[in-house]
C-alpha positions as CSV (number, residue, x, y, z in Angstrom):
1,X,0.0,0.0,0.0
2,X,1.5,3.6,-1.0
3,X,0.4,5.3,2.2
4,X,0.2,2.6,5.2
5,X,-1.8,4.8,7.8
6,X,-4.7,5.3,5.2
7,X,-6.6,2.1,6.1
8,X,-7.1,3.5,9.3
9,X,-7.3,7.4,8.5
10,X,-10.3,6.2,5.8
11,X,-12.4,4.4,9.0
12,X,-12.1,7.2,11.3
13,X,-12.8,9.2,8.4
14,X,-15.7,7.1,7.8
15,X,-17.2,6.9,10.9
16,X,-17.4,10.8,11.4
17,X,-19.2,11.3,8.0
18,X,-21.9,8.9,9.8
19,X,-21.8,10.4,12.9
20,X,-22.4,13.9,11.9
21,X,-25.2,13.3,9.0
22,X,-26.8,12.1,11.8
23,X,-26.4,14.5,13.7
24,X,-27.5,16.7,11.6
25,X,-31.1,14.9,11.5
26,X,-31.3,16.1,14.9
27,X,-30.2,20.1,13.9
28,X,-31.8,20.9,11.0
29,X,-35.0,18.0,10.6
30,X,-36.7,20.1,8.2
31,X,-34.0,19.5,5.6
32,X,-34.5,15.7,5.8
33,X,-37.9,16.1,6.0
34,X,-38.4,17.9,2.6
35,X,-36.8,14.8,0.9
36,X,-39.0,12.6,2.5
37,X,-42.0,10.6,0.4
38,X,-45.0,11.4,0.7
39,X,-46.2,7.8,0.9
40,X,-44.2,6.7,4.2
41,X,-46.1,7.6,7.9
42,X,-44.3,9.7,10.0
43,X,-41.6,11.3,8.8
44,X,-40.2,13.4,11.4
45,X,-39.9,10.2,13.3
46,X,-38.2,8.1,10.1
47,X,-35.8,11.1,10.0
48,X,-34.7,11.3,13.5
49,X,-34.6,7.5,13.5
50,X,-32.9,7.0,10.7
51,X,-30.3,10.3,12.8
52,X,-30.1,7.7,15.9
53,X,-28.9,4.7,12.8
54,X,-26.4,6.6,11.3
55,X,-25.0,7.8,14.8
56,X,-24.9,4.1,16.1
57,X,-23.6,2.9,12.9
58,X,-20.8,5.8,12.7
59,X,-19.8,4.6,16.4
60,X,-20.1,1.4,16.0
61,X,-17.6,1.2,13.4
62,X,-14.9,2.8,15.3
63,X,-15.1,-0.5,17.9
64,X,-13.5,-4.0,15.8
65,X,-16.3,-6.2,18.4
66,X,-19.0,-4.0,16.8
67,X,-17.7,-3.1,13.4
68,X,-18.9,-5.7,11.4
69,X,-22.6,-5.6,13.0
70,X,-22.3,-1.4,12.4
71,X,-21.7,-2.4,8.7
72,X,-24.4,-4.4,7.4
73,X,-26.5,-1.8,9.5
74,X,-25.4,1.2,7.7
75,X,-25.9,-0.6,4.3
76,X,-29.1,-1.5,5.4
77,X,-29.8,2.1,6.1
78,X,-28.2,3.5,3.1
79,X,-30.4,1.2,0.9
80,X,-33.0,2.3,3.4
81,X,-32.9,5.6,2.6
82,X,-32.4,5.4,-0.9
83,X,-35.9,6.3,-1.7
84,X,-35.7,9.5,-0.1
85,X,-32.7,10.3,-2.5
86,X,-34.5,9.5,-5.4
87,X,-37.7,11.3,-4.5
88,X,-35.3,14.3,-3.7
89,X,-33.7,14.0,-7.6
90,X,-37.6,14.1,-8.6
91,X,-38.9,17.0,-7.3
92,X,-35.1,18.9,-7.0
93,X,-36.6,21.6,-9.2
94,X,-39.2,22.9,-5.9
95,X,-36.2,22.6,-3.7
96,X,-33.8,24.7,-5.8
97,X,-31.1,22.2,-6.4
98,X,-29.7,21.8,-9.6
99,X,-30.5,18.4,-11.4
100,X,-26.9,17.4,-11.9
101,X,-26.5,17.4,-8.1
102,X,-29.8,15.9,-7.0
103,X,-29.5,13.0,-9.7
104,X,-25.5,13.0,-9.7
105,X,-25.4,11.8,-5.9
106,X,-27.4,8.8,-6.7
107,X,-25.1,6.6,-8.2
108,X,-22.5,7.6,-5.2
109,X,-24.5,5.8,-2.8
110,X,-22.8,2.4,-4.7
111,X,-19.0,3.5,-3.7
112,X,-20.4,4.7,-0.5
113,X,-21.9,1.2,0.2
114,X,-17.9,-0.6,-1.1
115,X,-16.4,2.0,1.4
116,X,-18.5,0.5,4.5
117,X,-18.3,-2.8,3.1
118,X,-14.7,-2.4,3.5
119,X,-14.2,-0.7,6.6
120,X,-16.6,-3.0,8.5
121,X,-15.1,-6.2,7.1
122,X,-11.4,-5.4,8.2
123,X,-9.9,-7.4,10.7
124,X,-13.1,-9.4,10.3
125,X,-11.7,-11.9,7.7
């Protein structure tokens, strides 16, 4: 590996990103709520639920007796909450965001999902 200490920079790295988008469920609700669909019940409670997931999982993947367990929940959730990212793409005209962003971060959710993949199964194997 050209630089040895990035395996572990890219997990703590990792685990942060989690652990402040949940977070910000908890700050600024009404941003996730806007992207929610229509069709699923209560959304403030999905959102901050789904806040509470991303913290755990974030956490979790920081601990090797919980990493693994923290990574098949997180790609749960990010499959989870794939809906919401493609009802966001749909209607990103009424939120003011341009097309290219709303459908461009789509197809990212797959090399997120390889990143957590990764970092949960190291050590694991």
């Amino acid at each position: 590996m050209i630089f040895p200490g990035f395996r572990s920079l890219s997990h703590y790295v990792l685990a942060l990103v989690f652990v402040v988008a949940g977070i910000l469920h908890f700050v600024h609700p009404a941003t996730y709520l806007t992207i929610m669909p229509p069709q699923l019940p209560q959304p403030r409670l999905l959102v901050y639920l789904s806040g509470v997931f991303e913290i755990l999982g974030g956490l979790g993947l920081l601990l090797r007796p919980t990493r693994r367990l923290a990574g098949w929940g997180l790609l749960t959730l990010l499959v989870a909450v794939f809906p919401a990212n493609v009802y966001m793409a749909l209607i990103h005209h009424q939120l003011g965001i341009p097309g290219w962003v709303a459908w461009g971060r789509l197809p990212l959710q797959l090399p997120l999902m390889w990143w957590v993949w990764q970092v949960s199964q190291r050590g694991q194997r």
